[in-house]
Structure formats: structure tokens, C-alpha cells
Backbone as CSV, one residue per row, in Angstrom:
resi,resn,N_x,N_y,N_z,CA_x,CA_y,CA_z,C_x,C_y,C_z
1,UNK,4.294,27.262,8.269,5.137,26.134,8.574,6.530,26.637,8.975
2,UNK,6.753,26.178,10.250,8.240,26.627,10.334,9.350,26.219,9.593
3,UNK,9.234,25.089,8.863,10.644,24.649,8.119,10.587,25.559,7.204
4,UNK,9.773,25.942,6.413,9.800,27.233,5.120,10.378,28.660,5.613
5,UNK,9.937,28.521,7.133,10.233,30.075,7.413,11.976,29.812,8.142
6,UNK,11.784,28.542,8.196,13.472,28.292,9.029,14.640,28.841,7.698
7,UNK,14.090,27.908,6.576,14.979,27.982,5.138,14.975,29.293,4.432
8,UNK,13.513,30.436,4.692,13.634,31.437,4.321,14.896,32.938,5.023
9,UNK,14.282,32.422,6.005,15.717,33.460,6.836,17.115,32.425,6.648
10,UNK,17.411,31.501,6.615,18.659,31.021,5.562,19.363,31.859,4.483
11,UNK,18.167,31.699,3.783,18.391,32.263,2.209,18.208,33.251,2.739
12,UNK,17.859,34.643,3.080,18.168,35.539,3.847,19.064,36.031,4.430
13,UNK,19.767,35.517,5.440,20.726,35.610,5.939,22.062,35.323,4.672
14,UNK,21.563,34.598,3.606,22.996,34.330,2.748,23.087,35.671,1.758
15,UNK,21.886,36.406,1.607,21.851,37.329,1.182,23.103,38.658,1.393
16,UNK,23.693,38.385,3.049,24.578,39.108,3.086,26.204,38.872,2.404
17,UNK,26.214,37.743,2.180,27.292,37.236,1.801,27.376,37.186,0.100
18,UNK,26.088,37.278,-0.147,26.499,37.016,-2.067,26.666,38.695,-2.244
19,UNK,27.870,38.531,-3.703,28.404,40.093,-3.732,28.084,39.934,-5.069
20,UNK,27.885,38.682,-6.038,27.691,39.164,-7.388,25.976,39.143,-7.703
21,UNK,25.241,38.871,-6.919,24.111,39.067,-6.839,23.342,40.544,-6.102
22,UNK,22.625,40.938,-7.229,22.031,42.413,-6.284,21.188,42.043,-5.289
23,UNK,20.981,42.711,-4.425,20.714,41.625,-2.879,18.784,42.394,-2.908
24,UNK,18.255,43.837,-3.578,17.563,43.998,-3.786,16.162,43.525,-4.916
25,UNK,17.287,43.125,-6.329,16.599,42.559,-6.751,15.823,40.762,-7.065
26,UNK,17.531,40.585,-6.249,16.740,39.052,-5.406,15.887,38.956,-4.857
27,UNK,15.549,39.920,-3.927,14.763,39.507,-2.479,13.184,40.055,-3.770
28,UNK,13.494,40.695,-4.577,11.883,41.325,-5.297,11.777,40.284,-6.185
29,UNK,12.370,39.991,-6.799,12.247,38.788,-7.756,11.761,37.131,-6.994
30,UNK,12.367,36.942,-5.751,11.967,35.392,-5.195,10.273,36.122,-4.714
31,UNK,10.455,37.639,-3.972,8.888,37.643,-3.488,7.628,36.929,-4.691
32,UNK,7.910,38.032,-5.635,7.406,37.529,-7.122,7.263,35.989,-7.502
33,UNK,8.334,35.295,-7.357,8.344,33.937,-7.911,7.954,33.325,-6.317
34,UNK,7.685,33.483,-5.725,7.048,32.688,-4.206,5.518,33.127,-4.885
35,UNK,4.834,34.129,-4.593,3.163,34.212,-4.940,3.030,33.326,-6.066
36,UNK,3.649,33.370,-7.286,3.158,33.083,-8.004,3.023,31.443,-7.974
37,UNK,3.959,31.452,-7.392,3.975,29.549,-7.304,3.225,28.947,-6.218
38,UNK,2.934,29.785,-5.461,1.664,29.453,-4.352,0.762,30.167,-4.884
39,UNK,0.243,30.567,-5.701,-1.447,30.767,-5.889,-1.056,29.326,-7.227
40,UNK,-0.278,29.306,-7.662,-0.610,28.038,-8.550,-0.509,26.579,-7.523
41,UNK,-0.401,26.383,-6.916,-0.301,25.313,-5.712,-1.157,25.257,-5.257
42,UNK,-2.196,26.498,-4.930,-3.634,26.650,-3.938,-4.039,26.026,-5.358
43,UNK,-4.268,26.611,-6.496,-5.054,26.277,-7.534,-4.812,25.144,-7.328
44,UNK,-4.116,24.244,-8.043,-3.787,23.038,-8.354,-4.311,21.998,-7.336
45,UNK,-4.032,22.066,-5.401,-4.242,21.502,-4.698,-5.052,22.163,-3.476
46,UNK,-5.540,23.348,-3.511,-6.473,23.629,-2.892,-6.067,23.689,-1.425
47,UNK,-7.459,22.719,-0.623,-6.801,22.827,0.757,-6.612,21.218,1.184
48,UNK,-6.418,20.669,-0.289,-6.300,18.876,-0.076,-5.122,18.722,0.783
49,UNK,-5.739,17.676,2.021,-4.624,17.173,2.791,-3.270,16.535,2.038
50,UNK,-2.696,16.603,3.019,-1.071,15.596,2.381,-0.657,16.665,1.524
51,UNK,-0.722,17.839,1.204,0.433,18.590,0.180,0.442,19.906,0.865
52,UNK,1.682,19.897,1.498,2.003,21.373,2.057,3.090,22.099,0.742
53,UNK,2.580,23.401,0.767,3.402,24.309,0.090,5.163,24.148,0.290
54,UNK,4.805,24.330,1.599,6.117,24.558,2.134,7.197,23.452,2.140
55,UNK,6.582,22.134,2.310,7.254,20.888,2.412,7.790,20.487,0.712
56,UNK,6.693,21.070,-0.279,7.002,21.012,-1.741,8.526,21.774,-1.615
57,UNK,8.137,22.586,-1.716,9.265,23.712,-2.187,10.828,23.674,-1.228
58,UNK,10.788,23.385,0.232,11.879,23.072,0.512,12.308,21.844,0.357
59,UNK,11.774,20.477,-0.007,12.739,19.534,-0.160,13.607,19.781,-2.060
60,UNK,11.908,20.372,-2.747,12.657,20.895,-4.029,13.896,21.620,-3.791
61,UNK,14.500,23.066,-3.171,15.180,23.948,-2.741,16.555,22.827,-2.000
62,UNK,16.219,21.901,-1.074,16.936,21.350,-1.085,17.973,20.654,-1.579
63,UNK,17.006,19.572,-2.369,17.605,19.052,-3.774,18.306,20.006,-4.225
64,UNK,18.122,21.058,-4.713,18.830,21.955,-5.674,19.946,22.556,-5.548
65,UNK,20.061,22.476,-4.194,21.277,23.548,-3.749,21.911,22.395,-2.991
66,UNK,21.867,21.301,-2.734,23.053,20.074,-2.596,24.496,20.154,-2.688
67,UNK,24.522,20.578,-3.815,25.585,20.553,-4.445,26.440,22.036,-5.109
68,UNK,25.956,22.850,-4.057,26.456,24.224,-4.242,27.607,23.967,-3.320
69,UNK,29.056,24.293,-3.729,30.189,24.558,-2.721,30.594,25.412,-2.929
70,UNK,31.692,26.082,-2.015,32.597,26.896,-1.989,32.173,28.473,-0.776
71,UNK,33.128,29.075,-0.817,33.179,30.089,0.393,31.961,31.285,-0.596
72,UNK,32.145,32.114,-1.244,31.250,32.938,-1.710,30.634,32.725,-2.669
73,UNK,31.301,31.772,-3.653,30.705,31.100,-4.581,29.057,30.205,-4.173
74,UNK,29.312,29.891,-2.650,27.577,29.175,-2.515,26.925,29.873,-1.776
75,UNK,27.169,30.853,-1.473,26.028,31.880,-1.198,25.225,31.775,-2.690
76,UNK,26.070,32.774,-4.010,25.529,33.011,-5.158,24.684,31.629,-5.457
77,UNK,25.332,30.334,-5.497,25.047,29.078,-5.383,23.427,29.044,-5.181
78,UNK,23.257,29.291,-4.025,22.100,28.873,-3.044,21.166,29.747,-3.512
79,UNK,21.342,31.213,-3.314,20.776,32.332,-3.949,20.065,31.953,-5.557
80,UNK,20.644,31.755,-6.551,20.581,31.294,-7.697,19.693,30.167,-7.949
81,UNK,19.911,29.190,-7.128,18.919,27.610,-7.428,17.534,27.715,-6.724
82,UNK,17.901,28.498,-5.655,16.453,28.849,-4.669,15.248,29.889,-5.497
83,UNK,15.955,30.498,-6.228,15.298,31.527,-7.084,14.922,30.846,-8.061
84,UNK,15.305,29.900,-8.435,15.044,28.729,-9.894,13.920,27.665,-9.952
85,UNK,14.184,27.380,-8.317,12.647,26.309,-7.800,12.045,27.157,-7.647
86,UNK,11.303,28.488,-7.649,10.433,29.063,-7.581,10.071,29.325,-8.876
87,UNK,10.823,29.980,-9.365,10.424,30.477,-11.365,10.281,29.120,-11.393
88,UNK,10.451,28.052,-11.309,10.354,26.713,-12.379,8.461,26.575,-11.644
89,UNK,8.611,26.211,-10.225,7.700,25.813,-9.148,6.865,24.578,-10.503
90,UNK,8.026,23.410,-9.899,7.132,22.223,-10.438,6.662,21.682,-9.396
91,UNK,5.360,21.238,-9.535,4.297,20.618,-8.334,4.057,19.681,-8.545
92,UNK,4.706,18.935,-9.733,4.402,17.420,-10.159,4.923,16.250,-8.836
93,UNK,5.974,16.939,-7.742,6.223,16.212,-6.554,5.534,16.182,-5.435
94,UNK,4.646,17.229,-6.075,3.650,17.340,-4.285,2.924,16.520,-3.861
């Protein structure tokens, strides 16, 4: 889906800008918390129509990071909550 891959190089690209975040162990830690929350999503919903992975997780990601402001402060912001809907990956919205 392109909107997941639009929001992933986002969060990507903000990667250059957060300085109190290690930019290595982000990117290993969201890989980690992305599989795991999509093999629990395949489990849960299989290949049932009407629930995309991707549409879950970015309006979640959305929601979450709303309300991140500031100049370097929402990089960390964005970085931080995006990493949080994944460790959390509630599917009760899908």
C-alpha cells in the first residue's frame, strides 16, 4: 500500500533530524515491532476483506502523533509515538 510506504519514508526521513534518539536502534526496534504486529494482524484477520494492515496502523500513527509540536522536539515526538503504535499494535480498530 502506498500510504504505509508514503508514512514510512516520513518517519524515515525524520530520522535525520531526531538527535536524542539513536537513529540505529530505532530503525531495529520499529523493524521488530512492525513484524510482529503484522503476523498478529495476518493471524487475527487473515486475508478478510475490509482490513488493511496498513490503513490500521497509519490512521493509528496518525492519531498519535497529532499532537507532537515543536522544531526538534517532533521529530523525537513522531519517532517515539510511531514506535508505540507498533509495540502497543491494537487491532481492536481494524
Amino acid at each position: 500500500n502506498m500510504r504505509f510506504i508514503l508514512i514510512t519514508a516520513m518517519l524515515l526521513g525524520s530520522i535525520a533530524q531526531a538527535q536524542a534518539l539513536e537513529r540505529d536502534k530505532w530503525i531495529a526496534q520499529t523493524a521488530r515491532a512492525d513484524r510482529a504486529c503484522h503476523a498478529k494482524f495476518r493471524k487475527q484477520f487473515g486475508d478478510a476483506k475490509g482490513h488493511s494492515y496498513a490503513d490500521c496502523i497509519t490512521d493509528q500513527n496518525n492519531k498519535a502523533v497529532d499532537t507532537c509540536t515543536g522544531d526538534s522536539e517532533f521529530a523525537d515526538c513522531v519517532l517515539e509515538r510511531s514506535l508505540k503504535v507498533l509495540e502497543v499494535c491494537d487491532l481492536s480498530g481494524c
